[in-house]
C-alpha positions in Angstrom: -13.7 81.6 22.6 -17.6 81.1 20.8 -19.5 79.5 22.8 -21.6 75.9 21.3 -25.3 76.0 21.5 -26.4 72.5 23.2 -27.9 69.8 20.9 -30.8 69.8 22.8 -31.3 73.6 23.1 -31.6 73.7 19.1 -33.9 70.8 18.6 -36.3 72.5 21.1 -36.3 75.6 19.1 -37.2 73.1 16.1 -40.0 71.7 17.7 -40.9 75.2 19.3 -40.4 76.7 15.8 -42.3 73.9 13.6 -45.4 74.3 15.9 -46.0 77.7 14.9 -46.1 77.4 11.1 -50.2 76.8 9.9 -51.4 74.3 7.6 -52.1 76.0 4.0 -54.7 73.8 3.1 -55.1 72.7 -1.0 -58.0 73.9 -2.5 -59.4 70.5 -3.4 -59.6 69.3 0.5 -62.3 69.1 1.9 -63.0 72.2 4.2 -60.2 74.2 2.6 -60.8 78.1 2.7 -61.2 78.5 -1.6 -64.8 80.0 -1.4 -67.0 79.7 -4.4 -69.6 81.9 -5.0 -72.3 82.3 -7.7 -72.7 85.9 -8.3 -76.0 87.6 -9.3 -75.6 91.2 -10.2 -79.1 91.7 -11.6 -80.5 90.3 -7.6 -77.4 91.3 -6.1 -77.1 87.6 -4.6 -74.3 85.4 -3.9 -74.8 82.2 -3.5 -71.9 79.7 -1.7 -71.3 76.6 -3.6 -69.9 74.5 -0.7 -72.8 74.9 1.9 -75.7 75.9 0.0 -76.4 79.3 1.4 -77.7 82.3 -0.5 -76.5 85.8 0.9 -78.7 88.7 -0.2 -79.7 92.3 1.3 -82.4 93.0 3.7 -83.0 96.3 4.2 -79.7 97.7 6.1 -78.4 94.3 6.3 -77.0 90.8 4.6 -79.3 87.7 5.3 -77.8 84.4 4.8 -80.6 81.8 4.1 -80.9 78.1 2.2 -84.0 79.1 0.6 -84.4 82.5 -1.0 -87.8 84.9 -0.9 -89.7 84.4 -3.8 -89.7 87.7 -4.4 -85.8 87.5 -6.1 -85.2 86.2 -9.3 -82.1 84.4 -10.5 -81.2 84.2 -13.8 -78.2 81.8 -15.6 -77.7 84.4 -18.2 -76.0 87.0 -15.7 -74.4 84.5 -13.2 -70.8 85.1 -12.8 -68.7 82.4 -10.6 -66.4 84.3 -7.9 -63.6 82.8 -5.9 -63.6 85.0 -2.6 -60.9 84.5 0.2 -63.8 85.3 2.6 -67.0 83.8 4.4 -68.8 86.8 4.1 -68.6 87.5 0.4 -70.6 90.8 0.4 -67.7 92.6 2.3 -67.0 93.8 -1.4 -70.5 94.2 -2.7 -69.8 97.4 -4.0 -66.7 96.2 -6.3 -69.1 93.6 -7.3 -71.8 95.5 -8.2 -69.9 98.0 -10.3 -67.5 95.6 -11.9 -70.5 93.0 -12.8 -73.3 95.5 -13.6 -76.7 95.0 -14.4 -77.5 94.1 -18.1 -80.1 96.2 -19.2 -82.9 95.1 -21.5 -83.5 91.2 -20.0 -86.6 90.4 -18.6 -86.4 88.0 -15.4 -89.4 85.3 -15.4 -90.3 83.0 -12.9 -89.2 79.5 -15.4 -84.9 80.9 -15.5 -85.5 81.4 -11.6 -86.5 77.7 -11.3 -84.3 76.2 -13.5 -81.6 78.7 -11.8 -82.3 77.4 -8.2 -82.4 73.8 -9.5 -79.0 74.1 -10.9 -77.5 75.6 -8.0 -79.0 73.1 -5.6 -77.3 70.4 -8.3 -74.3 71.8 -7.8 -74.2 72.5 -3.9 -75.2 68.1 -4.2 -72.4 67.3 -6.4 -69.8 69.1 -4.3 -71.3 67.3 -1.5 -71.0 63.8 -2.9 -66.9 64.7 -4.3 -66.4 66.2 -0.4 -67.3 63.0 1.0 -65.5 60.4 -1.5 -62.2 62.3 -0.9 -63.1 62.0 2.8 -63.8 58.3 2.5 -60.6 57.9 0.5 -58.4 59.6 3.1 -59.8 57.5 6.0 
């Protein structure tokens, strides 16, 4: 004779089992894990769209900063957007560098930097401004 599970044993292995499944969240949320990066191979610089931070090498290792050194140029002309699955985006620097190489022959000046950094902080505002409407919306 086969033996009945209870009712109540079965909807406690539904609870039990719905609590362990994770929230995917959808890319346009607010806080969801899509990571945009600007990527400059010429500087070797990322910068992440959503919080404003610039992540470049010092020496032996990555420095995450809101302002970069003077001393790095960025330049529109070699920028290449990224979407990387990852807070740290220079875990795959190396594939990066060799599948976005340097162009050879353009010169980086100080006025492309400027307009460069302006742009980014633009952009890094305007994501701001959507994050919060579809925050305000929600609530």
């Amino acid at each position: 004779m086969r033996r009945l599970i209870p009712l109540y044993a079965l909807a406690a292995l539904l609870v039990v089992g719905s609590t362990a499944c994770t929230h995917a969240p959808r890319y346009d949320e607010p806080g969801a894990y899509r990571q945009d990066y600007y990527y400059y191979p010429h500087a070797g610089v990322y910068f992440h769209l959503h919080s404003g931070h610039y992540y470049y090498r010092d020496g032996p290792s990555w420095v995450r900063v809101r302002k970069l050194p003077q001393h790095i140029y960025l330049d529109h002309r070699v920028r290449r957007t990224l979407v990387i699955a990852d807070a740290e985006p220079y875990r795959r620097y190396d594939v990066h560098r060799e599948r976005y190489r340097r162009p050879q022959g353009l010169k980086y000046d100080r006025e492309n930097d400027r307009a460069e950094r302006d742009h980014n902080r633009r952009q890094y505002g305007e994501y701001h401004k959507r994050s919060e409407r579809l925050k305000r919306q929600r609530y």
